[in-house]
C-alpha positions in Angstrom: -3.5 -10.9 -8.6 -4.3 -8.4 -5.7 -7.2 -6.5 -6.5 -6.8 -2.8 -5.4 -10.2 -1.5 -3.1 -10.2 2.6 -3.5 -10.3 4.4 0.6 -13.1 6.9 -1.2 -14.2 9.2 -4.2 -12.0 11.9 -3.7 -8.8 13.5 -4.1 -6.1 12.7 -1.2 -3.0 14.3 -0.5 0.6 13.4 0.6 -0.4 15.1 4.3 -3.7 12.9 4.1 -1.5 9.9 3.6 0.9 10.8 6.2 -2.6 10.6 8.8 -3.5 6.8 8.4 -1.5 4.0 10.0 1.6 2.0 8.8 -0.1 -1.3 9.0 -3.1 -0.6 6.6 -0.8 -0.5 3.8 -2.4 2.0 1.6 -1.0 3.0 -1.6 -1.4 7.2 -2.8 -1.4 7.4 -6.9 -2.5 10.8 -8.5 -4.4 11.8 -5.5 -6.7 7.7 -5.0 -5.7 5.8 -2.2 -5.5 2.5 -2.8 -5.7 -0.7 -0.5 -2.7 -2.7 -0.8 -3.3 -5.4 2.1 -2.6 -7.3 3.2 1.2 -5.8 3.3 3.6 -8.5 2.9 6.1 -9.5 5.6 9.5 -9.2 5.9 10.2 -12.8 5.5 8.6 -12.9 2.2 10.2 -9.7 1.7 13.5 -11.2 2.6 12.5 -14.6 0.1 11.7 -12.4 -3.1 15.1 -10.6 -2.4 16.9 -14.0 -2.1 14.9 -15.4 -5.5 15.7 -11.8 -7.6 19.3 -12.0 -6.6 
């Protein structure tokens, strides 16, 4: 299981999240940003497609 590492103690917003780069992966739930790397690539992104079809 991934664990999920907060960006900081406050409140964020959709234009915040906009601001930081593509690659980071961070996740934006009720205003905590949430680490989600590393972001998977688009071959295992392609593999999970294959297995759920």
């Amino acid at each position: 299981m991934t664990k999920a590492v907060v960006r900081a103690k406050k409140k964020f917003t959709y234009g915040d999240y906009l601001t930081w780069p593509d690659e980071e992966g961070w996740e934006l739930t009720d205003g905590e940003a949430f680490d989600m790397t590393p972001v998977p690539s688009p071959k295992h992104q392609l593999i999970l497609g294959e297995i759920a079809r």
